[in-house]
Biopython code that builds the backbone (N, CA, C, O; Angstrom):
import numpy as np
from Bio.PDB.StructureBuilder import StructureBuilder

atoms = [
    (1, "UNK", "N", (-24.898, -23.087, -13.718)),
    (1, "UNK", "CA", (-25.268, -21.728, -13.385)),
    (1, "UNK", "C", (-24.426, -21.204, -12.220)),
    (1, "UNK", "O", (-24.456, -19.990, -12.018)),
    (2, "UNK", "N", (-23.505, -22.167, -11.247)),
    (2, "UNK", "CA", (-23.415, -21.821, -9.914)),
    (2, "UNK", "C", (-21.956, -21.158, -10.687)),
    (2, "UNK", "O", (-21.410, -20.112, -10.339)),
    (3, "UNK", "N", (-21.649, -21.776, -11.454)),
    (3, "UNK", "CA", (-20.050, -21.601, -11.852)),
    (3, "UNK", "C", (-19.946, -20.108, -12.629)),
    (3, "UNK", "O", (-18.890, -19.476, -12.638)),
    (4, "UNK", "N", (-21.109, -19.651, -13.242)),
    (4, "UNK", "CA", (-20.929, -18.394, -13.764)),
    (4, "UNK", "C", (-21.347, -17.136, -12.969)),
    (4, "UNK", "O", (-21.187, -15.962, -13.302)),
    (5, "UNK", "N", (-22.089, -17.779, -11.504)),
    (5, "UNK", "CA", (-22.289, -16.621, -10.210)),
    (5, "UNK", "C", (-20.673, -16.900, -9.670)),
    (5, "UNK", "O", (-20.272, -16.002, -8.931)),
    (6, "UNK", "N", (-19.926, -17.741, -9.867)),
    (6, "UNK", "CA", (-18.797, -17.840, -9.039)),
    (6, "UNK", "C", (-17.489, -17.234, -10.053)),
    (6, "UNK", "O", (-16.437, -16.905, -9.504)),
    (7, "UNK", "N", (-17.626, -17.128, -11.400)),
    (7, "UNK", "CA", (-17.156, -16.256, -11.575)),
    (7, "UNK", "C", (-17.104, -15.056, -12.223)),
    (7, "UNK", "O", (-16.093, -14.473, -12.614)),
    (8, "UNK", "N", (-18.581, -14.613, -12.348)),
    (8, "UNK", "CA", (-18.834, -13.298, -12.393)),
    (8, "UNK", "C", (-17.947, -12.526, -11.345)),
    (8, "UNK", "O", (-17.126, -11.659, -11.645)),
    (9, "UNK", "N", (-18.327, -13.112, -9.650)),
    (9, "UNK", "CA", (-17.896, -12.859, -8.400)),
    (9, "UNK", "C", (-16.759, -12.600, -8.565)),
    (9, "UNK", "O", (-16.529, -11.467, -8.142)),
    (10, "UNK", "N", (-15.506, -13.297, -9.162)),
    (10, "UNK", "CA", (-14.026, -13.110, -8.991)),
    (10, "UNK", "C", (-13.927, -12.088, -10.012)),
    (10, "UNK", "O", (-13.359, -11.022, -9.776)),
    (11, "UNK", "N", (-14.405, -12.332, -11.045)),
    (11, "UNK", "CA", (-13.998, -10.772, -11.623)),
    (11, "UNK", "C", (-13.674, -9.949, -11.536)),
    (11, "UNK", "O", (-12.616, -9.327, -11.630)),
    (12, "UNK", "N", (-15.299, -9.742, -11.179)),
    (12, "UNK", "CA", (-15.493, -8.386, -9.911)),
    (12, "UNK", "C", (-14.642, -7.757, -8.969)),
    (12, "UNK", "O", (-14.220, -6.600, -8.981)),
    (13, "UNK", "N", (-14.434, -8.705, -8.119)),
    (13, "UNK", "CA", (-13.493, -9.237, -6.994)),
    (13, "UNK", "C", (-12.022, -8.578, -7.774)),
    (13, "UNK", "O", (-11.576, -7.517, -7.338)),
    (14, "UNK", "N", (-11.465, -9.140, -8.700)),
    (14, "UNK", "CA", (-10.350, -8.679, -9.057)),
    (14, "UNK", "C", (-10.606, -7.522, -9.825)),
    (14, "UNK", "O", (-9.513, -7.045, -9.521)),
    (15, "UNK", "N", (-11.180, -6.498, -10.684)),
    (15, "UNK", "CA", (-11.502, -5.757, -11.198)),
    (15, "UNK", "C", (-11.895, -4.720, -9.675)),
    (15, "UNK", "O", (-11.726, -3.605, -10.168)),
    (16, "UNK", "N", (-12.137, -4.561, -8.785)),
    (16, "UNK", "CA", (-12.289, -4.018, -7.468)),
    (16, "UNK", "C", (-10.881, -3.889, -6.848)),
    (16, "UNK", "O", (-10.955, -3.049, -5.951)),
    (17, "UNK", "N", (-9.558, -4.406, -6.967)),
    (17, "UNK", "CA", (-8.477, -4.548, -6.167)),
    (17, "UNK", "C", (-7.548, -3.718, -6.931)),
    (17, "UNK", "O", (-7.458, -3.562, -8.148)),
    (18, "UNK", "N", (-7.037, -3.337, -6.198)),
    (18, "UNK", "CA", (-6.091, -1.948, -6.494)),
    (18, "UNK", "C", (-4.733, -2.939, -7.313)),
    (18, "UNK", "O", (-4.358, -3.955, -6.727)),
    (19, "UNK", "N", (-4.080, -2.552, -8.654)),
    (19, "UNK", "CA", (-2.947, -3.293, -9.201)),
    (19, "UNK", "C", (-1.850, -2.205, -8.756)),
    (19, "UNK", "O", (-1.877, -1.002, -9.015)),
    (20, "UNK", "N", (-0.872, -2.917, -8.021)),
    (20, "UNK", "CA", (-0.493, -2.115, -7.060)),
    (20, "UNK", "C", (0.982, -2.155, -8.505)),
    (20, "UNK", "O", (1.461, -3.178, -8.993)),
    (21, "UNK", "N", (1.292, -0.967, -8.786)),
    (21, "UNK", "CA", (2.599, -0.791, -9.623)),
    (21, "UNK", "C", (3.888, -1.349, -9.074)),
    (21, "UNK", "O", (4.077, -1.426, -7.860)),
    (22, "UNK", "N", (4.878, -1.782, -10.072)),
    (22, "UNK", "CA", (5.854, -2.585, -9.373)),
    (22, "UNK", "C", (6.625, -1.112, -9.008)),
    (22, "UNK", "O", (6.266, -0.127, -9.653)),
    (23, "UNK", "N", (7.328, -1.011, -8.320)),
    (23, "UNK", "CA", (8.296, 0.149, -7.634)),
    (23, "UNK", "C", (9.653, -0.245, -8.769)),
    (23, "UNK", "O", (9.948, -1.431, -8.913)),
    (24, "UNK", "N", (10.174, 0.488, -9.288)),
    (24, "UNK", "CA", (11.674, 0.890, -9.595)),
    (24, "UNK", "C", (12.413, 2.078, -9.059)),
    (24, "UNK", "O", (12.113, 2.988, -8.285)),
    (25, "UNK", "N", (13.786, 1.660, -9.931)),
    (25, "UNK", "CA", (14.624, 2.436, -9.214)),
    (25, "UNK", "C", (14.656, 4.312, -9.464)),
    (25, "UNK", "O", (14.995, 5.294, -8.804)),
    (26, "UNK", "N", (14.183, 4.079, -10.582)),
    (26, "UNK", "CA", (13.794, 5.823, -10.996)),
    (26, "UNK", "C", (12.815, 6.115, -9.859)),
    (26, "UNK", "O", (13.085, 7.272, -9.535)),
    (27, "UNK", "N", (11.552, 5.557, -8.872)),
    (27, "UNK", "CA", (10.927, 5.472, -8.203)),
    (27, "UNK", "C", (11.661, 5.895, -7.146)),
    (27, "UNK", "O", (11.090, 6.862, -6.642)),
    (28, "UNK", "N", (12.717, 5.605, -6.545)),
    (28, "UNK", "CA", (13.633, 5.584, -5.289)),
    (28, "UNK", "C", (14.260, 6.770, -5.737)),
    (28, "UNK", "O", (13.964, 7.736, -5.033)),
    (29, "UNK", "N", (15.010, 7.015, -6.654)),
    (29, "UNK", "CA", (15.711, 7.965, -6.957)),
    (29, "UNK", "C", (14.845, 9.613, -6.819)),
    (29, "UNK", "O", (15.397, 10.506, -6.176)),
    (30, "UNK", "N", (13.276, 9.892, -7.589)),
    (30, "UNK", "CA", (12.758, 10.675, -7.533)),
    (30, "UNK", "C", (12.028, 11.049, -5.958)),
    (30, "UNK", "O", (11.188, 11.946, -5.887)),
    (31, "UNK", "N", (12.509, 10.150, -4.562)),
    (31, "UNK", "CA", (12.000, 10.467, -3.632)),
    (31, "UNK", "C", (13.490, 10.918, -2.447)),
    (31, "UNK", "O", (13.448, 11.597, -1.421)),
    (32, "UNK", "N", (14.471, 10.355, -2.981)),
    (32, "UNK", "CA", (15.292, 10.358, -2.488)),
    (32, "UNK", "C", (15.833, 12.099, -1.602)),
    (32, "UNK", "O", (16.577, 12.215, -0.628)),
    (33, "UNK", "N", (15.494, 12.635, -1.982)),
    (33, "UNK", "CA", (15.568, 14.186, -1.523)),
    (33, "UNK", "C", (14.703, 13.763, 0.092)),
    (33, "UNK", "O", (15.249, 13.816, 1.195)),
    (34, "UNK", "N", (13.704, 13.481, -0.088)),
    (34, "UNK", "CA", (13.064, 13.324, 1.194)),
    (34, "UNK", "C", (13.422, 12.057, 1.629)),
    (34, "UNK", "O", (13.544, 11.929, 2.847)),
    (35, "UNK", "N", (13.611, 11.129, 0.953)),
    (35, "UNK", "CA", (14.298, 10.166, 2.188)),
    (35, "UNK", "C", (15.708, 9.607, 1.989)),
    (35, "UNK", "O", (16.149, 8.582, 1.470)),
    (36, "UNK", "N", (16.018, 10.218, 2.341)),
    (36, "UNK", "CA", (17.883, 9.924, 1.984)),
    (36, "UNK", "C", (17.904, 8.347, 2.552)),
    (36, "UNK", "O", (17.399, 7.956, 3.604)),
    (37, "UNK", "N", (18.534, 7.658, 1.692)),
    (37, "UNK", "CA", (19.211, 6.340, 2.362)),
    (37, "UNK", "C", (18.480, 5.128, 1.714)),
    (37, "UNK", "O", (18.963, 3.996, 1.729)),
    (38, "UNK", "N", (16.954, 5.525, 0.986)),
    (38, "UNK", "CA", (16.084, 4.990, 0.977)),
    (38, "UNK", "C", (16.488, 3.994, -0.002)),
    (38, "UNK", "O", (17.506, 4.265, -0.640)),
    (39, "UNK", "N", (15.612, 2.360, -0.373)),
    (39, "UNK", "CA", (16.514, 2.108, -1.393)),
    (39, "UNK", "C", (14.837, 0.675, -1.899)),
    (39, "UNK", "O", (13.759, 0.411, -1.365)),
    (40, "UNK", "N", (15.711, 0.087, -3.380)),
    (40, "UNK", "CA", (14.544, 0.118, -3.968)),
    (40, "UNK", "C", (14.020, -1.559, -3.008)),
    (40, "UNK", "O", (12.966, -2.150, -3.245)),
    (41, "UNK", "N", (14.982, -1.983, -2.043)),
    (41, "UNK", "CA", (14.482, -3.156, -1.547)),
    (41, "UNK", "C", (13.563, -2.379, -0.567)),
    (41, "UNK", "O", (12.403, -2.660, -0.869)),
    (42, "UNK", "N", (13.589, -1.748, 0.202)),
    (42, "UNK", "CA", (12.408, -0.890, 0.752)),
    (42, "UNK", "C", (11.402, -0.737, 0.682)),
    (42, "UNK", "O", (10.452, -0.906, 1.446)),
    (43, "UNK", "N", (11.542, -0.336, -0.425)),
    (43, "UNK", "CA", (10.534, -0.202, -1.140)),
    (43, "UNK", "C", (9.311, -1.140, -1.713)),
    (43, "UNK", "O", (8.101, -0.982, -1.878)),
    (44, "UNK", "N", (10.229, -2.170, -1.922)),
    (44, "UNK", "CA", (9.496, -3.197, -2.316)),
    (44, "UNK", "C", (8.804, -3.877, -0.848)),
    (44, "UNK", "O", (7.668, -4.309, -0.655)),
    (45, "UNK", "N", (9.905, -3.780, 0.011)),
    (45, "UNK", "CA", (9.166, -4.408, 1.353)),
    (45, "UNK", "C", (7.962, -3.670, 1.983)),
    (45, "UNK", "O", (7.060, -4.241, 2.596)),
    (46, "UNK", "N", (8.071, -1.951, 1.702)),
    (46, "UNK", "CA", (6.665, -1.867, 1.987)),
    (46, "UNK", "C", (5.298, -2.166, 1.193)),
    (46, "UNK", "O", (4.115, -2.215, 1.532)),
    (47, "UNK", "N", (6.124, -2.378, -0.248)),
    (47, "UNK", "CA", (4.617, -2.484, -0.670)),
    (47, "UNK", "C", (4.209, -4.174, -0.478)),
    (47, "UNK", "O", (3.143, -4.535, -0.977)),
    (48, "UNK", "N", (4.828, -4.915, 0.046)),
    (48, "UNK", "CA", (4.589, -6.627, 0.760)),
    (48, "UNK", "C", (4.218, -6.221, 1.532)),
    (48, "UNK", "O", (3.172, -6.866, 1.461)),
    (49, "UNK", "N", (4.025, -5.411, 2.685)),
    (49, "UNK", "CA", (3.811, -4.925, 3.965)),
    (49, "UNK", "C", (2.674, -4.458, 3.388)),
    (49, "UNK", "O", (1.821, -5.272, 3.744)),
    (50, "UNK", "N", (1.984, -3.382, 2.499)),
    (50, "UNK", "CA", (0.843, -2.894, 2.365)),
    (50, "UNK", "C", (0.447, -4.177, 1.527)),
    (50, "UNK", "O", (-0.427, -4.304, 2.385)),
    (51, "UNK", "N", (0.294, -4.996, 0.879)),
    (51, "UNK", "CA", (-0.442, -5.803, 0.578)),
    (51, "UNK", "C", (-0.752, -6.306, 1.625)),
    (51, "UNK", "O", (-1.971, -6.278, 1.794)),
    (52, "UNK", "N", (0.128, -7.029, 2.888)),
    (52, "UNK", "CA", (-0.223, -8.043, 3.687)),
    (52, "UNK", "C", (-0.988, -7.255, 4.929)),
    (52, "UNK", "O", (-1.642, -7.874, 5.769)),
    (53, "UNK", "N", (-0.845, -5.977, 4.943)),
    (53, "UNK", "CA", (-1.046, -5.441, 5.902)),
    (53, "UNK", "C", (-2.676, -4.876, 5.907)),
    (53, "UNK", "O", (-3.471, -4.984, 6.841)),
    (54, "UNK", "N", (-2.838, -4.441, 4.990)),
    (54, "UNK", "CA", (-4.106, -3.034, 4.757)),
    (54, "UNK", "C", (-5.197, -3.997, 4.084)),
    (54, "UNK", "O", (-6.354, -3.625, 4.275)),
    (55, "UNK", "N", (-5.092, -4.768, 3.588)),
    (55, "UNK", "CA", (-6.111, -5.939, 3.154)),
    (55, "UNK", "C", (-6.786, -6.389, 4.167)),
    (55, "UNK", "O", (-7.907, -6.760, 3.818)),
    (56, "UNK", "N", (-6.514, -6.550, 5.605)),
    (56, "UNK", "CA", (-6.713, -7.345, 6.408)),
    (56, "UNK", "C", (-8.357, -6.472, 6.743)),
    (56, "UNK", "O", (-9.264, -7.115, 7.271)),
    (57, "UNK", "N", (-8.498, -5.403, 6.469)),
    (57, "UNK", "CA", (-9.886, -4.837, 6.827)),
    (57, "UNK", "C", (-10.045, -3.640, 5.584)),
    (57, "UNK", "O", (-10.406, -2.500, 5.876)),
    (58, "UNK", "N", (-9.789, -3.973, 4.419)),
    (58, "UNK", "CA", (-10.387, -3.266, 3.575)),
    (58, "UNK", "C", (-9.468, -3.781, 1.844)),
    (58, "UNK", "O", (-8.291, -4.106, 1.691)),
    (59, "UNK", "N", (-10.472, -3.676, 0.907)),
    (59, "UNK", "CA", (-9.532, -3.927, -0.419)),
    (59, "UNK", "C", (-8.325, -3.010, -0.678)),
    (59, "UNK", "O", (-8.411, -1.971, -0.024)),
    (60, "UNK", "N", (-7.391, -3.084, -1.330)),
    (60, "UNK", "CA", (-6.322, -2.502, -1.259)),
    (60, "UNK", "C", (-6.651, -1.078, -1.883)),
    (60, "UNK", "O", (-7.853, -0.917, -2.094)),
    (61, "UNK", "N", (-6.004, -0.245, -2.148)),
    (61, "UNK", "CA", (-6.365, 1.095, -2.676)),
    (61, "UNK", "C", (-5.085, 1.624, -3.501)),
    (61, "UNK", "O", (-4.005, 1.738, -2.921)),
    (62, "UNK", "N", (-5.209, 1.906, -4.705)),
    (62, "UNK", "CA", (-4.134, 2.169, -5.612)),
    (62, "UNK", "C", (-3.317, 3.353, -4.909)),
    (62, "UNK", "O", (-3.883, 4.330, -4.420)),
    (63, "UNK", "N", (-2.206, 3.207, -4.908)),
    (63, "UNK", "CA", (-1.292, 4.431, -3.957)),
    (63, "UNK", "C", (-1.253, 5.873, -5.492)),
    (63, "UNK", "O", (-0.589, 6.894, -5.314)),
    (64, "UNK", "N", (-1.824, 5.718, -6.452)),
    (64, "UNK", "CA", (-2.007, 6.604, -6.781)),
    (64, "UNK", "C", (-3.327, 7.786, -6.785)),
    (64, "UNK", "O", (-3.663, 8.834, -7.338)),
    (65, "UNK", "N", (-3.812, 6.751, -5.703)),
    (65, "UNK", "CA", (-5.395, 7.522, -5.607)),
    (65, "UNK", "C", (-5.367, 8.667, -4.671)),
    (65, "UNK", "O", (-6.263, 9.503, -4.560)),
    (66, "UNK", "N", (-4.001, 8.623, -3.853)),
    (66, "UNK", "CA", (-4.092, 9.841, -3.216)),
    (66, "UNK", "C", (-2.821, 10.830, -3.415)),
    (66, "UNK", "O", (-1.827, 10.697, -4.127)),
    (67, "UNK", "N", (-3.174, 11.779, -2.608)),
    (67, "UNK", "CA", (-1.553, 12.430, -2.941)),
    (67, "UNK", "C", (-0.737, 12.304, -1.629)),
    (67, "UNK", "O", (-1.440, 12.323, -0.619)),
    (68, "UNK", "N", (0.785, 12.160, -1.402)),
    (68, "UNK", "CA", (1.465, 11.967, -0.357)),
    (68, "UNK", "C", (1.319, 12.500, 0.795)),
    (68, "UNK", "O", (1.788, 12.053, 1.841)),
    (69, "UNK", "N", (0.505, 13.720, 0.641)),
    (69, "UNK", "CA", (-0.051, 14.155, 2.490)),
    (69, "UNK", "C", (-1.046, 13.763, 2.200)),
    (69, "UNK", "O", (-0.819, 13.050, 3.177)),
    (70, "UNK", "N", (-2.348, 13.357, 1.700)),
    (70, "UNK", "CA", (-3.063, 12.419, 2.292)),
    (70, "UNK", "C", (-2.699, 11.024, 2.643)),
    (70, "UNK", "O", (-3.144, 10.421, 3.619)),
    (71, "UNK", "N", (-1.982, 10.628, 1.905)),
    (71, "UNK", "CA", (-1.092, 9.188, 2.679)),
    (71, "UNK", "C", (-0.787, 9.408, 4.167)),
    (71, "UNK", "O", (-1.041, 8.639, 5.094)),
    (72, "UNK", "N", (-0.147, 10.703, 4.216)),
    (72, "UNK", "CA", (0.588, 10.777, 5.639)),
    (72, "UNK", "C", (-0.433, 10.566, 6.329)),
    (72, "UNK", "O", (-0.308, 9.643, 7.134)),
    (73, "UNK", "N", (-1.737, 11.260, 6.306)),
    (73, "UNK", "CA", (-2.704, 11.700, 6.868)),
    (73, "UNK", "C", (-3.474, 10.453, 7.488)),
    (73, "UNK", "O", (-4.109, 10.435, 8.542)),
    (74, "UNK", "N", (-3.247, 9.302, 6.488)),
    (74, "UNK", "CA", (-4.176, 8.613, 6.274)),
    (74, "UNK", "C", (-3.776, 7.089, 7.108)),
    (74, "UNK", "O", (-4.514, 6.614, 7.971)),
    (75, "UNK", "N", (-2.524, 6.471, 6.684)),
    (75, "UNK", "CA", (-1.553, 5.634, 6.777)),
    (75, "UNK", "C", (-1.407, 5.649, 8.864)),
    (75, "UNK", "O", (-1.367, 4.647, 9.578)),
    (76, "UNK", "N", (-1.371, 6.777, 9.216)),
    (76, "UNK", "CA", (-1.174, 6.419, 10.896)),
    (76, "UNK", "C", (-2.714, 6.083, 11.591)),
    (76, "UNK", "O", (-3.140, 5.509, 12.594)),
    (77, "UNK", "N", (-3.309, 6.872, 10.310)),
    (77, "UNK", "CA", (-5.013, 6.406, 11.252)),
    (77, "UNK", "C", (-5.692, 5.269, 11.214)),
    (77, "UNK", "O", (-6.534, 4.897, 12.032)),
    (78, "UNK", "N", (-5.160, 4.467, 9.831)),
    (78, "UNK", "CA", (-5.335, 3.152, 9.137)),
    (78, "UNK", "C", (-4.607, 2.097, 10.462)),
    (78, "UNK", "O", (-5.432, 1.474, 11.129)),
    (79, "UNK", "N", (-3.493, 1.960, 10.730)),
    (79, "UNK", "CA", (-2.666, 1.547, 10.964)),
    (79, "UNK", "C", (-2.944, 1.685, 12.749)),
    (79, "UNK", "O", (-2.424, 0.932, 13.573)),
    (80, "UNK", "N", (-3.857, 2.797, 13.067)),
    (80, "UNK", "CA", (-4.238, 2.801, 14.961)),
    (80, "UNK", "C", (-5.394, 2.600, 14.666)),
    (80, "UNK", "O", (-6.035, 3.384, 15.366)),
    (81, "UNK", "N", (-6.311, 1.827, 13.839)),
    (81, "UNK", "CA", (-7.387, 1.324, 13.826)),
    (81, "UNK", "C", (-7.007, -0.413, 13.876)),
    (81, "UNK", "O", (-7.462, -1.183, 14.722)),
    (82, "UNK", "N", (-6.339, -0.684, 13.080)),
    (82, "UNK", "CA", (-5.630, -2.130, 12.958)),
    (82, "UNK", "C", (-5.569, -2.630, 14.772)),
    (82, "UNK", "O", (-6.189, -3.434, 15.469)),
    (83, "UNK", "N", (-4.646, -1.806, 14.954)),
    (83, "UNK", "CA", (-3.786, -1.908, 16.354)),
    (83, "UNK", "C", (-4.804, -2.235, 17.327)),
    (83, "UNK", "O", (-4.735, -3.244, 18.028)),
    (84, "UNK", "N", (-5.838, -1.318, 17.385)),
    (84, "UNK", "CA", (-6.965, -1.444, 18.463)),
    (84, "UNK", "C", (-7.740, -2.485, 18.199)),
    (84, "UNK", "O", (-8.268, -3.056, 19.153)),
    (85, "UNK", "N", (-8.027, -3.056, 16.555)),
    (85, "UNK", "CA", (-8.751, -4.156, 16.578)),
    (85, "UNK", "C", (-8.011, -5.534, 16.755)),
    (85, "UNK", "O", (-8.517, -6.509, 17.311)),
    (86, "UNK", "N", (-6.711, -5.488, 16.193)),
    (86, "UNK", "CA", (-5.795, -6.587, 16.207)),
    (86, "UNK", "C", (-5.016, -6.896, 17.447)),
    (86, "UNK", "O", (-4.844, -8.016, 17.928)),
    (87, "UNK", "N", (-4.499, -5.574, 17.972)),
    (87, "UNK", "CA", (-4.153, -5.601, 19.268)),
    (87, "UNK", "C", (-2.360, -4.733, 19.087)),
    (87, "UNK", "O", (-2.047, -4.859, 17.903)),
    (88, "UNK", "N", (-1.381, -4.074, 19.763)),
    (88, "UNK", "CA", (-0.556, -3.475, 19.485)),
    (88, "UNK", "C", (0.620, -4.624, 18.986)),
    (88, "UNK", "O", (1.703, -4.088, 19.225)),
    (89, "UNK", "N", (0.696, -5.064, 18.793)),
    (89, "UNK", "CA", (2.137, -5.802, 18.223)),
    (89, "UNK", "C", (1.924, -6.610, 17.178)),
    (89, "UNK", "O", (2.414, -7.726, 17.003)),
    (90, "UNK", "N", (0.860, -5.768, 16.187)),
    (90, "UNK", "CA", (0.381, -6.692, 15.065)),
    (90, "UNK", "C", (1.145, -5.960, 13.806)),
    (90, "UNK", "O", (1.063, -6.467, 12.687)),
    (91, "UNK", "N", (1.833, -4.841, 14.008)),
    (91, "UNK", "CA", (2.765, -3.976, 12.613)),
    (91, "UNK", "C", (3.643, -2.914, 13.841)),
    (91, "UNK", "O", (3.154, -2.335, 14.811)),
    (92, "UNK", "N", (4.986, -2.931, 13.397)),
    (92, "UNK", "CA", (5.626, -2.226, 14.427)),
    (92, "UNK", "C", (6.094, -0.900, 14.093)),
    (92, "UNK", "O", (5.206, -0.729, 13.258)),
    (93, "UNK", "N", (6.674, 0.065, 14.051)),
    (93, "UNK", "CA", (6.440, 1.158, 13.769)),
    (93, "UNK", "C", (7.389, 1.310, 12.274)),
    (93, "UNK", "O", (7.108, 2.106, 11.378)),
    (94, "UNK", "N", (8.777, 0.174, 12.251)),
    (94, "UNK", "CA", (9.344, 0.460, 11.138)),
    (94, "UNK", "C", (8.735, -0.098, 9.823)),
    (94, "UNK", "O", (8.961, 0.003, 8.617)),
    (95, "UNK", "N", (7.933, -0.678, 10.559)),
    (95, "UNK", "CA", (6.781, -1.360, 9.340)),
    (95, "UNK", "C", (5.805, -0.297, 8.850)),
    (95, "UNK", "O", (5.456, -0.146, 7.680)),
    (96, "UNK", "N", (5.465, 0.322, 9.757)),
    (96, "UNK", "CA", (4.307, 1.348, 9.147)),
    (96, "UNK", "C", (5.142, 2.468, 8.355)),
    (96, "UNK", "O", (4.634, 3.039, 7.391)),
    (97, "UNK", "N", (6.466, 2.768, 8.804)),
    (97, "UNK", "CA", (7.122, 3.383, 8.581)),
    (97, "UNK", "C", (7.056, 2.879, 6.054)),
    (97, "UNK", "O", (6.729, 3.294, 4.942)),
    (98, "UNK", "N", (7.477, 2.117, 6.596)),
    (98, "UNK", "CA", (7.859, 1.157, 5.301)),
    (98, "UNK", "C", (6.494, 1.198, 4.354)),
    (98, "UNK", "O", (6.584, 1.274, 3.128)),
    (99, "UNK", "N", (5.329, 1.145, 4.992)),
    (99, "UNK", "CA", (4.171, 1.079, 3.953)),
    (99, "UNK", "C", (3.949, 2.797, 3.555)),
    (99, "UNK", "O", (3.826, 3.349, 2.461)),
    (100, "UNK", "N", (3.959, 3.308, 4.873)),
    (100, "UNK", "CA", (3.842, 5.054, 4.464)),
    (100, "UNK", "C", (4.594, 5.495, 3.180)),
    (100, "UNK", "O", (4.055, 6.082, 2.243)),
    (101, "UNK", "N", (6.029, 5.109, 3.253)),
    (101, "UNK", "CA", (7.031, 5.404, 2.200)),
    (101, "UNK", "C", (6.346, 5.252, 1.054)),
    (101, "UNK", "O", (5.753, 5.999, 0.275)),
    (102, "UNK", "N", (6.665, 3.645, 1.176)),
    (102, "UNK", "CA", (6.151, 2.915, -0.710)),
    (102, "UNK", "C", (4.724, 3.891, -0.878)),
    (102, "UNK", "O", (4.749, 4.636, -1.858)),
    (103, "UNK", "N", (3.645, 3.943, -0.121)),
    (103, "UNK", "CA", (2.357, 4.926, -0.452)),
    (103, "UNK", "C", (2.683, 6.477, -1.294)),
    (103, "UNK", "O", (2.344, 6.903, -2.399)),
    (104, "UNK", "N", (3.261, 6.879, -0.502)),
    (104, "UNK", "CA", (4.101, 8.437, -0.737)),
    (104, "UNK", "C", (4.553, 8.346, -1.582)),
    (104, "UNK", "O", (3.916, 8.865, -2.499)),
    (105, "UNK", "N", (6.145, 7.566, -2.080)),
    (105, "UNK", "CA", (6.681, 7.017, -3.364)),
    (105, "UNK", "C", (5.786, 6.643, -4.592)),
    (105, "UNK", "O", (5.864, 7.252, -5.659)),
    (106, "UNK", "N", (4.839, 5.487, -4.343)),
    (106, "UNK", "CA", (4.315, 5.445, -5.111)),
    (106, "UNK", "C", (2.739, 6.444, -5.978)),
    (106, "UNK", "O", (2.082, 6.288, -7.007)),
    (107, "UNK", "N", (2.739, 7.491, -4.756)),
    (107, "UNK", "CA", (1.493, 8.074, -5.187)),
    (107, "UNK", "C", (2.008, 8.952, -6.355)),
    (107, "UNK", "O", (1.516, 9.010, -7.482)),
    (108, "UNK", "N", (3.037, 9.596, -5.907)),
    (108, "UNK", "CA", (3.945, 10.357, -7.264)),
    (108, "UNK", "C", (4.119, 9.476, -8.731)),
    (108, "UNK", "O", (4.130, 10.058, -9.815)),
    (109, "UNK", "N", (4.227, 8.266, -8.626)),
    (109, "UNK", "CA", (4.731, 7.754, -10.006)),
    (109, "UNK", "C", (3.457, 7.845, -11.101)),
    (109, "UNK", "O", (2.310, 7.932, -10.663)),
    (110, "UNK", "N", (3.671, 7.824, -12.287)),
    (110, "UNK", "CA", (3.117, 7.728, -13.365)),
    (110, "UNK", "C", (1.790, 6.479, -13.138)),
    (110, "UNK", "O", (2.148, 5.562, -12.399)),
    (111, "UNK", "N", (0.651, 6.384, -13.567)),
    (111, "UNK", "CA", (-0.235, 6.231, -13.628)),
    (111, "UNK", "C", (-0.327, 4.966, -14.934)),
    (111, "UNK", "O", (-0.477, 5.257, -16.121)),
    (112, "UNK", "N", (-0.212, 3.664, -14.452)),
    (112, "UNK", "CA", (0.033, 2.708, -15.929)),
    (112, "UNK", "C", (-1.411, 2.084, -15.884)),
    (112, "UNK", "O", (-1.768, 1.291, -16.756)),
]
sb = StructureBuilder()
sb.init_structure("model")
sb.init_model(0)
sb.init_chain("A")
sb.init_seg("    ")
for serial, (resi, resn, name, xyz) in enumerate(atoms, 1):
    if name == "N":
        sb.init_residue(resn, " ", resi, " ")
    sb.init_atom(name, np.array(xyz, "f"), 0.0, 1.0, " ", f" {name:<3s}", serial, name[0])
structure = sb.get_structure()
């Protein structure tokens, strides 16, 4: 019985967690107007950065659930809540920088 409360639980558990879309290069390309230079390893590093990062006090959240100014909106307040509980040198600014992007980037893409 313990084994089917344990994985009902993960199910759940995974059925609750945001499947975070892989980033491509059509992805980089359609943001590129706003971030010149940007590129698809970036990209990918922020979304390692938002996995490793934004988990730490809440389940992840599909970057298509919002639209890119609520990211903006959202991403510096997330990120000075961290800071105050974790302490300041726990994500540095080109890091937040990096998860904001992939969020923004990815809130635009198609919906799989």
């Amino acid at each position: 019985m313990k084994k089917i409360y344990i994985l009902v639980s993960l199910t759940l558990l995974a059925a609750c967690s945001a499947k975070l879309i892989q980033p491509t290069q059509s992805d980089v390309d359609r943001v590129s107007p706003t971030y010149p230079g940007y590129t698809l390893a970036d990209l990918n590093q922020g979304k390692v950065l938002f996995g490793q990062t934004c988990n730490r006090c809440h389940p992840l959240k599909n970057p298509t659930g919002h639209t890119a100014d609520q990211w903006k909106d959202i991403v510096p307040k997330m990120i000075g809540r961290l800071k105050k509980k974790k302490g300041e040198d726990v994500i540095s600014d080109q890091q937040q920088e990096l998860i904001l992007r992939y969020l923004v980037t990815m809130s635009g893409a198609s919906k799989h």
